[in-house]
ZADO-1210 file (C-alpha; in nm, 4 decimals, padded with zeros to 6 digits):
<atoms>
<atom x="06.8579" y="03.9663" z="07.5846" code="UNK" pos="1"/>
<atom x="06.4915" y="04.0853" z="07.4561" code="UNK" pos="2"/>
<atom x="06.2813" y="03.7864" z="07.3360" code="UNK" pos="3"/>
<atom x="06.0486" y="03.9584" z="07.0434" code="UNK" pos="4"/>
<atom x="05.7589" y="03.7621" z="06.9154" code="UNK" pos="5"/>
<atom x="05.6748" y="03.8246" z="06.5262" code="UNK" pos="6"/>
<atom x="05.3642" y="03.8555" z="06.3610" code="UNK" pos="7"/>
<atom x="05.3573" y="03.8117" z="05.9711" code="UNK" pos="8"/>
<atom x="05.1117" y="03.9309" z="05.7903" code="UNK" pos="9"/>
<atom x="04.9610" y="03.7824" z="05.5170" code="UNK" pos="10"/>
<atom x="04.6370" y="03.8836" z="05.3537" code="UNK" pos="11"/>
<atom x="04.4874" y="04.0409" z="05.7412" code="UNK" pos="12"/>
<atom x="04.5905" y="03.6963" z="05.8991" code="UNK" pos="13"/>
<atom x="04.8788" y="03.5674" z="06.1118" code="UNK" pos="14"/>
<atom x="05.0929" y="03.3354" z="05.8870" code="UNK" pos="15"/>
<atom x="05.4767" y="03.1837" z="05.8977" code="UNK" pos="16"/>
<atom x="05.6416" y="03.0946" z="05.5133" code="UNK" pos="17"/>
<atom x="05.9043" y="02.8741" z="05.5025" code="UNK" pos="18"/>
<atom x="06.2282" y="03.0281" z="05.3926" code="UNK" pos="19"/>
<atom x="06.0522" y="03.3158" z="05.2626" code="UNK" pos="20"/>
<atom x="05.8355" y="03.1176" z="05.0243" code="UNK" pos="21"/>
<atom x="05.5109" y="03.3033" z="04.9587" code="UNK" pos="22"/>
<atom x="05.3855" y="02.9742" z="04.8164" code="UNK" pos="23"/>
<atom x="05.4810" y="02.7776" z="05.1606" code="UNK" pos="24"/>
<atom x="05.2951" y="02.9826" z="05.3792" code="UNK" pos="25"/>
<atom x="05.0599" y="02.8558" z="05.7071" code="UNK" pos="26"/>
<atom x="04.7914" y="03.0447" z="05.8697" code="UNK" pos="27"/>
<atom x="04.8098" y="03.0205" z="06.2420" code="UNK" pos="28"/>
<atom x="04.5533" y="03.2210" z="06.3339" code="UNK" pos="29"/>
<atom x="04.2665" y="03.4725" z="06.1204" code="UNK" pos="30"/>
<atom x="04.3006" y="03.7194" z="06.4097" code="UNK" pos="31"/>
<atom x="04.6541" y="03.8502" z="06.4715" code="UNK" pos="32"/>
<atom x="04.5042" y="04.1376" z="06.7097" code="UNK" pos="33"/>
<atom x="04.3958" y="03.7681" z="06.9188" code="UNK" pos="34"/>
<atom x="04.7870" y="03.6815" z="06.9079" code="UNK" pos="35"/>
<atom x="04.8885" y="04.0143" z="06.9259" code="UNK" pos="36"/>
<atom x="04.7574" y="04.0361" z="07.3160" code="UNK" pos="37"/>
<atom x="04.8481" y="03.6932" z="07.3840" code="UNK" pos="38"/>
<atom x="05.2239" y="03.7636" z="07.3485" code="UNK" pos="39"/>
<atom x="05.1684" y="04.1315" z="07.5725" code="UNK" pos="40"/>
<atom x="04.9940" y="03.8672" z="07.8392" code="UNK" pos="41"/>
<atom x="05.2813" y="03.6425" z="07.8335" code="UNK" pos="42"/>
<atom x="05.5140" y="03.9165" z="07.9083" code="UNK" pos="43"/>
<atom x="05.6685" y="04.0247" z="07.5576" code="UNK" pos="44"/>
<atom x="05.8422" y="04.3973" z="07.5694" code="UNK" pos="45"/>
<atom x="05.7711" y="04.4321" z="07.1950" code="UNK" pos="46"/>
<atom x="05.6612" y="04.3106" z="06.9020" code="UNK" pos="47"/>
<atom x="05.7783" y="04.2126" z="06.5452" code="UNK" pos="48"/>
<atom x="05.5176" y="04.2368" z="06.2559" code="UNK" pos="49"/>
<atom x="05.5773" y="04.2097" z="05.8783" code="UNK" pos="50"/>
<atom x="05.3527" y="04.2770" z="05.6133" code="UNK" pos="51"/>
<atom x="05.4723" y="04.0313" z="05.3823" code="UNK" pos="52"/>
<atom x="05.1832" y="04.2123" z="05.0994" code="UNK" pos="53"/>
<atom x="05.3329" y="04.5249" z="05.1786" code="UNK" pos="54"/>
<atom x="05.6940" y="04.3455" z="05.1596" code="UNK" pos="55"/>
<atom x="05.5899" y="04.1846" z="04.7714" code="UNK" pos="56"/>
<atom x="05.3631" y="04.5593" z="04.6620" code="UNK" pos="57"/>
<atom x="05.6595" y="04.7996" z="04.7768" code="UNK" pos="58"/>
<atom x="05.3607" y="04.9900" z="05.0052" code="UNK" pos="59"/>
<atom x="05.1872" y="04.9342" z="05.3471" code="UNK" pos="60"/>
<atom x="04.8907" y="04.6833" z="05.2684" code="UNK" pos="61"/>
<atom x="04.7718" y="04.5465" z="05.5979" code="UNK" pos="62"/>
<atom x="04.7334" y="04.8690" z="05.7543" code="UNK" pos="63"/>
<atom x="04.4543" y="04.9011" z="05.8878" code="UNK" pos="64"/>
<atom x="04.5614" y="04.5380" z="06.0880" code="UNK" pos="65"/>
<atom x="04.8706" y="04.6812" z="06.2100" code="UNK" pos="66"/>
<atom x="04.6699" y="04.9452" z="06.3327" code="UNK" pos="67"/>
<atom x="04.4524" y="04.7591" z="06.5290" code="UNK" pos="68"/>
<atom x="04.7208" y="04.6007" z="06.6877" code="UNK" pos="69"/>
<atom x="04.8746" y="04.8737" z="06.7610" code="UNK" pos="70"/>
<atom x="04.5691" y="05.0155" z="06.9588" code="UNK" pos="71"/>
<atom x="04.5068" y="04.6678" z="07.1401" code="UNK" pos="72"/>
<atom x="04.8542" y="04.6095" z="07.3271" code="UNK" pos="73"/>
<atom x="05.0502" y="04.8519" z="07.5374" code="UNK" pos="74"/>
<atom x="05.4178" y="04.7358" z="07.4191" code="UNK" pos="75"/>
<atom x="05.6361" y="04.9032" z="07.1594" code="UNK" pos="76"/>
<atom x="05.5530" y="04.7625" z="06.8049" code="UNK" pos="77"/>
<atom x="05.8250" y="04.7984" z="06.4978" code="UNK" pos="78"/>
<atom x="05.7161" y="04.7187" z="06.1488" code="UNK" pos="79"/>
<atom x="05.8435" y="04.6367" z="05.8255" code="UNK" pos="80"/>
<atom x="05.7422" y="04.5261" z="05.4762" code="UNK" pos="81"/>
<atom x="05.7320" y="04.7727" z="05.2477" code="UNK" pos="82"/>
<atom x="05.8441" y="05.0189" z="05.3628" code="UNK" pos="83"/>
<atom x="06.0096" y="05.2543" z="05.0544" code="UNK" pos="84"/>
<atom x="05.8437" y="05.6108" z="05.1190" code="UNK" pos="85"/>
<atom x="05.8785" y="05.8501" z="05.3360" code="UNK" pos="86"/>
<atom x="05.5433" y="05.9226" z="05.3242" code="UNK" pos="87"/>
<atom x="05.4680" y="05.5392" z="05.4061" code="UNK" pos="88"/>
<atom x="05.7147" y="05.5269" z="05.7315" code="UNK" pos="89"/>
<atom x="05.5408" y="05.8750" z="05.8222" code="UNK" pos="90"/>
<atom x="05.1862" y="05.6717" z="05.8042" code="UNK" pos="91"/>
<atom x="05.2900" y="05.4239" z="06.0330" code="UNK" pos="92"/>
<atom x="05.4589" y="05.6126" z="06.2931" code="UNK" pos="93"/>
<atom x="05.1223" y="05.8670" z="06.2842" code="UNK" pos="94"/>
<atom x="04.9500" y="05.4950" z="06.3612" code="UNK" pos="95"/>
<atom x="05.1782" y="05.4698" z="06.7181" code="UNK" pos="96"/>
<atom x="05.4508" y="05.2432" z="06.5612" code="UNK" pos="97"/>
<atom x="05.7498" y="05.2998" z="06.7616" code="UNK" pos="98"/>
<atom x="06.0176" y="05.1547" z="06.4964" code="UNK" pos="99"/>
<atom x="06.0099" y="05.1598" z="06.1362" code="UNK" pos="100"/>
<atom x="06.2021" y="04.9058" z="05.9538" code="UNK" pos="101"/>
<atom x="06.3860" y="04.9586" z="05.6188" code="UNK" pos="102"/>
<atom x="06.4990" y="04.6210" z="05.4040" code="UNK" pos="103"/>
<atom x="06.4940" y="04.7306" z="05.0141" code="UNK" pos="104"/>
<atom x="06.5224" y="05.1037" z="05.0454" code="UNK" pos="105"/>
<atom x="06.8166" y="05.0326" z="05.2354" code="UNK" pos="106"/>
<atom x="07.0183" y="04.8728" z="04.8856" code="UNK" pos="107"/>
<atom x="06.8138" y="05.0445" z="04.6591" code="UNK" pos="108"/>
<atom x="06.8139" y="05.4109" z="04.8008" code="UNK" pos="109"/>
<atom x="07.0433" y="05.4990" z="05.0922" code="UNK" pos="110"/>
<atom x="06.9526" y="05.9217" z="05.0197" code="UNK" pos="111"/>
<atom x="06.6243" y="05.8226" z="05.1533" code="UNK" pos="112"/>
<atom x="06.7865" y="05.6075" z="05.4720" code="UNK" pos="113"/>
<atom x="06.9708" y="05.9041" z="05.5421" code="UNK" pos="114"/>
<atom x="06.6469" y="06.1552" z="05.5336" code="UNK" pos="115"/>
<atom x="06.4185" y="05.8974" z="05.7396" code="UNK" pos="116"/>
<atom x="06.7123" y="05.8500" z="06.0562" code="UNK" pos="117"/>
<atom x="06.7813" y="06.2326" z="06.0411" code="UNK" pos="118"/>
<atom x="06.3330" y="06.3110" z="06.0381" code="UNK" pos="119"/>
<atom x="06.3056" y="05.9952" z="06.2432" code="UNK" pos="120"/>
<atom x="06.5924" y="05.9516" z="06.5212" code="UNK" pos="121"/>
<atom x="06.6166" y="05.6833" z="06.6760" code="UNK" pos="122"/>
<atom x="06.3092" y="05.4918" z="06.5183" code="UNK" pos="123"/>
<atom x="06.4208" y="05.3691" z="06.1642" code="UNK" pos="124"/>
<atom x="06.5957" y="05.0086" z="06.2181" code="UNK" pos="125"/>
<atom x="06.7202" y="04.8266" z="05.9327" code="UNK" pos="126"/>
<atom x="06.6248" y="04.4878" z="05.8115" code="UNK" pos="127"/>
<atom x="06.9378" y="04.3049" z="05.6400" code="UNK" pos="128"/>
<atom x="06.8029" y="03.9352" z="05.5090" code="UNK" pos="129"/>
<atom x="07.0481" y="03.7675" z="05.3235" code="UNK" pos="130"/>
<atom x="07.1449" y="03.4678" z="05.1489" code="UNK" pos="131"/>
<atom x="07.4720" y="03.2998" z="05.1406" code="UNK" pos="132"/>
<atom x="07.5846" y="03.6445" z="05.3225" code="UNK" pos="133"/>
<atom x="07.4359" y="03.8591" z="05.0312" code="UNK" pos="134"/>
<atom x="07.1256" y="04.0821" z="05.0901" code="UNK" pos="135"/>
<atom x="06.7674" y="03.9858" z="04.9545" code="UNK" pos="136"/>
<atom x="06.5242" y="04.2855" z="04.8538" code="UNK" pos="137"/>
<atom x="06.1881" y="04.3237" z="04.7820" code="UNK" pos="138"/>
<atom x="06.0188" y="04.0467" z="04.9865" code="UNK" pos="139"/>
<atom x="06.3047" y="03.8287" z="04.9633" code="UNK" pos="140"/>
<atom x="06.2218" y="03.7763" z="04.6042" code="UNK" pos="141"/>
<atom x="06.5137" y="03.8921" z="04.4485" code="UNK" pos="142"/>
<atom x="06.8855" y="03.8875" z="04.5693" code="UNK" pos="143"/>
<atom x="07.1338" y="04.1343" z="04.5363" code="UNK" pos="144"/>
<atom x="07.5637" y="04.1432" z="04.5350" code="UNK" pos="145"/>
<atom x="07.5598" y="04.3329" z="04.8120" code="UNK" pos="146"/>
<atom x="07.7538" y="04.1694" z="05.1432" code="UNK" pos="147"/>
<atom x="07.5206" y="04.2195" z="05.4200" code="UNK" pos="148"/>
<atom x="07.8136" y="04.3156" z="05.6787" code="UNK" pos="149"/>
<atom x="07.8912" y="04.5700" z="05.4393" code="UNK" pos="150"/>
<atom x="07.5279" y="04.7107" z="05.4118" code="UNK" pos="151"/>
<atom x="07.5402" y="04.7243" z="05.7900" code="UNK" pos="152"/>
<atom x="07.8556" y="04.9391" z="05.8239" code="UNK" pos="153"/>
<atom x="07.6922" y="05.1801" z="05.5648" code="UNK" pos="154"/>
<atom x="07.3363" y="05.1737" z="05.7643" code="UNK" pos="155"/>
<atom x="07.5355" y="05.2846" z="06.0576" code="UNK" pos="156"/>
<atom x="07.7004" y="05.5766" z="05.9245" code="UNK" pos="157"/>
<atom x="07.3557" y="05.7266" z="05.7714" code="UNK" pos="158"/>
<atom x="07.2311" y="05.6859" z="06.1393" code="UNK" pos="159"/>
<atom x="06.9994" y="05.3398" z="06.1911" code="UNK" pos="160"/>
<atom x="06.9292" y="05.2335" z="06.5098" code="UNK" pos="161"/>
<atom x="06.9593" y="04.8469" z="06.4976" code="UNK" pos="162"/>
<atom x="06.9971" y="04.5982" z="06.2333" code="UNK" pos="163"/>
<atom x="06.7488" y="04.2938" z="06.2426" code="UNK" pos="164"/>
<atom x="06.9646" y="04.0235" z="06.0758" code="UNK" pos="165"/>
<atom x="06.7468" y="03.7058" z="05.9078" code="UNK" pos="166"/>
<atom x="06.9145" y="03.4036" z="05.7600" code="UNK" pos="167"/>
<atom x="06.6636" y="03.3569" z="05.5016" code="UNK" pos="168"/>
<atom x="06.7820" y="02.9568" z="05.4764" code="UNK" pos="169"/>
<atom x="06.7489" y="02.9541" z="05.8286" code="UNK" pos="170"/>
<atom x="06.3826" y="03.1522" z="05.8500" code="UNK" pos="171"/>
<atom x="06.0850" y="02.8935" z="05.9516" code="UNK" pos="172"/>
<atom x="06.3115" y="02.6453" z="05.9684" code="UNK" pos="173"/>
<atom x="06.3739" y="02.5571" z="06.3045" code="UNK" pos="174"/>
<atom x="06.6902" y="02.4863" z="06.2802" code="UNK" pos="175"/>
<atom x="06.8608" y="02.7454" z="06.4774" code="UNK" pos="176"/>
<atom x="07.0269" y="03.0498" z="06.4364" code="UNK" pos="177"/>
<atom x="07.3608" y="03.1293" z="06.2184" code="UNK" pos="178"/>
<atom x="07.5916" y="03.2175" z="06.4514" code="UNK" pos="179"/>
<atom x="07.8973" y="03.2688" z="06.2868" code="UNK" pos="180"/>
<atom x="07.7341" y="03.5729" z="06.0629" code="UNK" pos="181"/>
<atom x="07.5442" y="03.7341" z="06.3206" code="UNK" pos="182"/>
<atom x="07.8560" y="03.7263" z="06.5151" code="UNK" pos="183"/>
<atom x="08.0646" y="03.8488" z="06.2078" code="UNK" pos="184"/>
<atom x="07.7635" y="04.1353" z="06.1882" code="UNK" pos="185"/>
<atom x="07.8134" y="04.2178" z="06.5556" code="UNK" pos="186"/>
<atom x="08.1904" y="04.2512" z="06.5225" code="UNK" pos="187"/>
<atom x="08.1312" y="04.4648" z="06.1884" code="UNK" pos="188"/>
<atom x="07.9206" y="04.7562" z="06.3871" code="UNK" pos="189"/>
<atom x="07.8394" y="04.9337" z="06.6927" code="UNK" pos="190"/>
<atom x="07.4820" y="04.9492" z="06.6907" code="UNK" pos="191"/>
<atom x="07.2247" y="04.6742" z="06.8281" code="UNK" pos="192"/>
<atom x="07.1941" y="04.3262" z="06.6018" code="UNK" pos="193"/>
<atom x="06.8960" y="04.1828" z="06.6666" code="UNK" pos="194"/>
<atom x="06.8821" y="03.8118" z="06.5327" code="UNK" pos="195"/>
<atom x="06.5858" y="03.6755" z="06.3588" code="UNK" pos="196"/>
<atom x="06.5550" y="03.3624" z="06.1572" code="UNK" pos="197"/>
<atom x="06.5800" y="02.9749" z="06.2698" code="UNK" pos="198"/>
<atom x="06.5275" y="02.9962" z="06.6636" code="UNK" pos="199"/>
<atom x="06.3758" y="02.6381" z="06.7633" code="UNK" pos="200"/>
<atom x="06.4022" y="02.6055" z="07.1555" code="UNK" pos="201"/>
<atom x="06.5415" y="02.8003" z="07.4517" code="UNK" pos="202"/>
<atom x="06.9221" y="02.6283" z="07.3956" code="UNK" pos="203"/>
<atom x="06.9052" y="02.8544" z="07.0704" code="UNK" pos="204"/>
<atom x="06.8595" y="03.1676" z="07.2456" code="UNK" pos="205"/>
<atom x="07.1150" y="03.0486" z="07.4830" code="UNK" pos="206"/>
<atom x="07.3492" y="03.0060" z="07.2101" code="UNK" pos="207"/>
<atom x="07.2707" y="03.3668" z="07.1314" code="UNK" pos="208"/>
<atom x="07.3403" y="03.4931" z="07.4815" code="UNK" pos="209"/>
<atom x="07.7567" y="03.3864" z="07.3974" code="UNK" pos="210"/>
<atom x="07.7030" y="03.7031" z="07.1428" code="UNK" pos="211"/>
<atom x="07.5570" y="03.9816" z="07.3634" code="UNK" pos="212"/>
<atom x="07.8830" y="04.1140" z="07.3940" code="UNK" pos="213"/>
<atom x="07.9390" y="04.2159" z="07.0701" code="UNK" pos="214"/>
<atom x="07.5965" y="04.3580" z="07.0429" code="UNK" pos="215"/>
<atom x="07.3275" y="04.0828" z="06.9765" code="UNK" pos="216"/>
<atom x="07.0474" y="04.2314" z="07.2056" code="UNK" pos="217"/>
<atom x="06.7671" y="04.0734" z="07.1298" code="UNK" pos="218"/>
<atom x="06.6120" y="03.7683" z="06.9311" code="UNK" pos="219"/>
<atom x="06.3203" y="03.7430" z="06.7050" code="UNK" pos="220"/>
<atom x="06.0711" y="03.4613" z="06.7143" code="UNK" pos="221"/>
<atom x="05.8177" y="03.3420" z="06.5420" code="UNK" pos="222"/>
<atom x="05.7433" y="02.9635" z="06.4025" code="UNK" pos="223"/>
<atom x="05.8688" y="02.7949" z="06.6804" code="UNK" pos="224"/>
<atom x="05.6505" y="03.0027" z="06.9294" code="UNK" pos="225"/>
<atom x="05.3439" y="02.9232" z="06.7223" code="UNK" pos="226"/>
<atom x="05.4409" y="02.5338" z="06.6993" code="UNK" pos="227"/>
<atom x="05.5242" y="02.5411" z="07.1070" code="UNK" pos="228"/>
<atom x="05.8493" y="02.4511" z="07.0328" code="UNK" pos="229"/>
<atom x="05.8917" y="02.7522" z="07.2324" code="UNK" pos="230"/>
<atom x="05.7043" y="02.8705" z="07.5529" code="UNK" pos="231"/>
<atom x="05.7528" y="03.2673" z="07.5510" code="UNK" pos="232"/>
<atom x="05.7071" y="03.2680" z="07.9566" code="UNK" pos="233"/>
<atom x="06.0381" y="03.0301" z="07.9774" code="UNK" pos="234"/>
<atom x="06.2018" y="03.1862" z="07.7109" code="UNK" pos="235"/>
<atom x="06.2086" y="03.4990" z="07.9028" code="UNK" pos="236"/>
<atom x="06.2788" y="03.3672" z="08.2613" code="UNK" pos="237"/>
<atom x="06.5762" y="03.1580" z="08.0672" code="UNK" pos="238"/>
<atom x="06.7137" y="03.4870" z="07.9266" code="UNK" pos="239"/>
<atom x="06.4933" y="03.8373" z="07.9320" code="UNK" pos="240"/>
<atom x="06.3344" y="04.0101" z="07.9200" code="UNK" pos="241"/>
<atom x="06.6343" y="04.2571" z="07.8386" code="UNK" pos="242"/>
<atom x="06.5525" y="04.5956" z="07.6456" code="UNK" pos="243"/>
<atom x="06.7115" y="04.6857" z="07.3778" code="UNK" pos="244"/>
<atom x="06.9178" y="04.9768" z="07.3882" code="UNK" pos="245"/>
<atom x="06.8531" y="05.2751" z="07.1929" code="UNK" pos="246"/>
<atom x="07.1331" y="05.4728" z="07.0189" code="UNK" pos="247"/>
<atom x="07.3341" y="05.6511" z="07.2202" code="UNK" pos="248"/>
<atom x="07.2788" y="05.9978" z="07.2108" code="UNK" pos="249"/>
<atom x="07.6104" y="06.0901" z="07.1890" code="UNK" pos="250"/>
<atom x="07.7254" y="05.8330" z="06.9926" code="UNK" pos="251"/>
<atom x="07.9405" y="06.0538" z="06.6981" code="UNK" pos="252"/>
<atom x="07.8969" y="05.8423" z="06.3622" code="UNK" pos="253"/>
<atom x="08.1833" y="06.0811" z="06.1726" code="UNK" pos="254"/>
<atom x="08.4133" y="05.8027" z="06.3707" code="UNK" pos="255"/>
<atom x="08.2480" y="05.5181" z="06.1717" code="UNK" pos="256"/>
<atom x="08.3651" y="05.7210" z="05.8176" code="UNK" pos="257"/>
</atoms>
């Protein structure tokens, strides 16, 4: 399983909210290009970053920080937040992003999904975030009636290459992951779930490693690594560093219909 440190973006700095709160938000460090290379030197495969502005304005607004982490490290970097363009994904993969990731777009405008995986195979991911099992949009500020299983099963068929999964009531929480939906999410699709949200020590990635068969490849972290409650070093001798696998390329998604 693929241990993925995240970087969240707030304002040019590296922050963590609680739950998705804008207004519970802690700066743990001014210079995320700084934290950026520490996780590469501790042996991270990739990295997570969100620009929570971007996720709240609907448009890339810490670019030019994304870009210089991008430039600084030598590991695969996927980004979301605000992501609801084509034009927008297009800027960040012309930075070196290697995965773009879709949350709003995805409930709001599936067309455009569609358009990105066909331009983009292989690098558009899709972030589902839900609440009570029903997906939030536009930086979590606003919840819709969609089921998030049944966003993923659509995501598939237009093409996405994984599905990040966040519990928001679990997100900067430290208290663990929800298994029981990102195992229902797993079961629901063929494609890669990678979990995010509520991972407090190594026993909760453990816990995780009961769903790589159905398809949970990899695990997103970010408070806990920033409080130590995590070491990323043990985290990946305990159960990476994995890779997550890209889509097949034969993989026929008329059989999904």
């Amino acid at each position: 399983m693929e241990v993925i440190p995240a970087i969240d973006l707030l304002e040019g700095r590296c922050v963590r909210l609680y739950q998705g709160d804008y207004e519970q938000s802690q700066v743990f460090n001014e210079n995320p290009i700084e934290v950026a290379q520490q996780w590469e030197a501790q042996g991270a495969t990739r990295l997570h970053v969100v620009d929570l502005d971007g996720a709240k304005a609907g448009k890339v607004i810490n670019l030019e920080a994304i870009a210089a982490i991008v430039e600084a490290i030598s590991i695969p970097v996927e980004v979301g937040g605000g992501l609801r363009s084509q034009d927008s994904v297009q800027q960040l993969l012309n930075l070196g992003v290697r995965w773009a990731i879709l949350g709003t777009v995805a409930v709001e405008q599936p067309q455009l999904v569609q358009e990105l995986c066909q331009r983009f195979p292989r690098q558009i991911m899709i972030g589902i975030d839900a609440r009570n099992g029903k997906v939030a949009t536009r930086g979590w500020l606003e919840t819709s009636e969609v089921l998030a299983t049944q966003l993923a099963v659509q995501m598939q068929k237009l093409g996405a290459a994984a599905v990040i999964y966040t519990d928001i009531h679990r997100d900067g929480t430290l208290s663990g992951p929800n298994l029981d939906a990102l195992r229902e999410m797993a079961e629901a699709i063929n494609i890669p779930v990678i979990a995010s949200g509520g991972m407090s020590s190594v026993t909760d990635l453990l816990s995780l490693l009961a769903l790589e068969p159905q398809g949970v490849t990899g695990a997103i972290i970010g408070r806990a690594l920033y409080t130590s409650d995590i070491d990323l070093a043990e985290a990946l001798k305990a159960v990476g560093p994995g890779r997550i696998q890209d889509i097949p390329p034969d993989l026929d998604f008329s059989s999904f219909a």
